[in-house]
N, C-alpha and C positions, 0 to 999 in steps of 0.2 A: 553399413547403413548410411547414406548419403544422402543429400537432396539438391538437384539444383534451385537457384534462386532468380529470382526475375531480371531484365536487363536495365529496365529502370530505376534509376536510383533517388537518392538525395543528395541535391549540392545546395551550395550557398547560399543560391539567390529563395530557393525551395525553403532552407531552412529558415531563414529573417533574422531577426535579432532577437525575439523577445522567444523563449523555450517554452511557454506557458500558451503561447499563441498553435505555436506548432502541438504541441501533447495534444491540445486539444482536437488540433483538425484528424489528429492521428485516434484519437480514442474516437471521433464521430464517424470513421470508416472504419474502425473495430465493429460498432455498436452496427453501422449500416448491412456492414457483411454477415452478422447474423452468428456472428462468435458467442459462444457459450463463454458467461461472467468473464465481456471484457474486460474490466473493471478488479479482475484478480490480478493481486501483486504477491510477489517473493519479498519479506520482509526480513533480512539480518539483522539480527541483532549481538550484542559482546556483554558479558557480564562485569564484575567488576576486577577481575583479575584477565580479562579479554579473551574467555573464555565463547567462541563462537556457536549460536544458534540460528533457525529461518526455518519458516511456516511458511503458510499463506495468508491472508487476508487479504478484506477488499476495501479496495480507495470509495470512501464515502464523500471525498468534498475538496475542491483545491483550490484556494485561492491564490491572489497573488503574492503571499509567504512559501504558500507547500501544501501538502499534502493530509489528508485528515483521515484516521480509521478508529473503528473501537475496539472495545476488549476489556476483559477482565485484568486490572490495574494490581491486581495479584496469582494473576498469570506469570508463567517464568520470562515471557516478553514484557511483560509488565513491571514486572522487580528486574530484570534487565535493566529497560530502559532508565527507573532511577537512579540504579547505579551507576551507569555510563550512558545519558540521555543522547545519544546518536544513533541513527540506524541506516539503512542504505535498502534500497528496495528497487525491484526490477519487472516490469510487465512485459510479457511475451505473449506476441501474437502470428504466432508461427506462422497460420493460413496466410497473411499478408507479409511473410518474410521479416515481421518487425519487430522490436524489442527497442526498451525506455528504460536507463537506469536511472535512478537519482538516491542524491544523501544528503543527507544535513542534519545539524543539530535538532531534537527531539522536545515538547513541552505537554504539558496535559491544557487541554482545553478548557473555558471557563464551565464551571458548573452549570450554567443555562444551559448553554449549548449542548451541553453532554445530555441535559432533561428533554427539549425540545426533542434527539434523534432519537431517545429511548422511547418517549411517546408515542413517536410515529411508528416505530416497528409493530409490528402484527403480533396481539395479545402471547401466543405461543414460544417466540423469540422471546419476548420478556420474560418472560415468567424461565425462560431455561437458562437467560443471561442472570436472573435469582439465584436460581438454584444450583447451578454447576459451580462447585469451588476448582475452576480450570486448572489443568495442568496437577492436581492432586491427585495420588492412588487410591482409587475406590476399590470398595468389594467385589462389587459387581453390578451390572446394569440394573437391578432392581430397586438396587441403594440409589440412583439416579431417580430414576422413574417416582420413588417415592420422595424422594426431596424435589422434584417437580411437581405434585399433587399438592405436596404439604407449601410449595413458595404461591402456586395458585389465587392468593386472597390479592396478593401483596403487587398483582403486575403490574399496576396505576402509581407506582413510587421505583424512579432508578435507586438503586442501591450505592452506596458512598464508594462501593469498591468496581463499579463499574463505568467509565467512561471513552471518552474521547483522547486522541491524542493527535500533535500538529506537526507533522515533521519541516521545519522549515529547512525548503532546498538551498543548499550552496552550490550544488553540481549536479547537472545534466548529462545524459549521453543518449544518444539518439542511433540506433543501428539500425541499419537497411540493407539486406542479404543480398548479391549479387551475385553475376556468372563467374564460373572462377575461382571462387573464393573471395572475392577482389571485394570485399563490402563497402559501406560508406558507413562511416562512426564520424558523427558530428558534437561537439560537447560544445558546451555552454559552462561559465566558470561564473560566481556572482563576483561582480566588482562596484560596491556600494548600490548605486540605484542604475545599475547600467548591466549586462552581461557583455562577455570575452567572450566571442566565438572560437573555435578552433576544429582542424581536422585531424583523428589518429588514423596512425597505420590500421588496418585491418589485421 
């Protein structure tokens, strides 16, 4: 199972300098082409004996540090990440031949922030971001359903165990599928308030 990739690629002058500049123009023709949850990332994470895990989740917000998603903060990504706050995460958008990796060190978000996005979510999402003690063995789906019913009063208040988290990027890679094999990986290195370009082999 193979796929050819397109003849156009990414060079230098395409990429710029700044990675944040580029994600973006790259996630605005994800979102344009009409891909199902551009905005889904592969998130790795290591425990504390560096024990490797990766889900999915979605990039909720990125500024110029990194990258921002939620989650239940005693989720096994979640006790992860305290124990070893780094993670590395990778969006793939195959229709467009492209893929974005980055990593950096890991922090939890200011409690506002965390309140402000919980509020915004659609009452239903709250109330299951209450209720579900993620990544726990349940009975069975009924035992769910009813601790949904029962967290129900409560969706107007995030819970202390659930928020925000900010991965700040130190490293970029930027891939673009070509003919051949012959790809273009572009990486971005942080160098205090500046980025190091570079190119890898394919």
């Amino acid at each position: 199972m193979r796929s050819e990739y397109a003849s156009t690629g990414l060079d230098e002058t395409e990429s710029g300098s700044d990675p944040f500049g580029l994600f973006d123009r790259w996630l605005v023709d994800a979102v344009s082409a009409g891909l199902t949850e551009p905005n889904a990332m592969a998130l790795a994470t290591a425990d504390g004996q560096g024990v490797p895990s990766v889900r999915t989740v979605l990039l909720k917000g990125l500024n110029k540090q990194g990258a921002v998603f939620f989650t239940n903060y005693e989720s096994r990504k979640g006790r992860e990440l305290t124990q070893n706050p780094r993670a590395a995460a990778v969006m793939l958008w195959h229709d467009l031949g492209r893929q974005v990796r980055f990593e950096g060190s890991v922090s939890r978000l200011p409690e506002a922030e965390s309140d402000a996005y919980f509020l915004s979510r659609p009452e239903g999402s709250r109330v299951s971001a209450i209720a579900s003690p993620q990544s726990v063995v349940v009975a069975d789906r009924s035992e769910l359903e009813h601790r949904w019913n029962d967290a129900l009063p409560n969706a107007g208040s995030r819970p202390n165990y659930w928020g925000g988290f900010q991965i700040t990027i130190d490293s970029w890679e930027f891939w673009q599928g070509r003919m051949d094999r012959l790809h273009d990986r572009i990486r971005f290195i942080r160098a205090e308030d500046s980025w190091q370009r570079e190119r890898l082999a394919p």
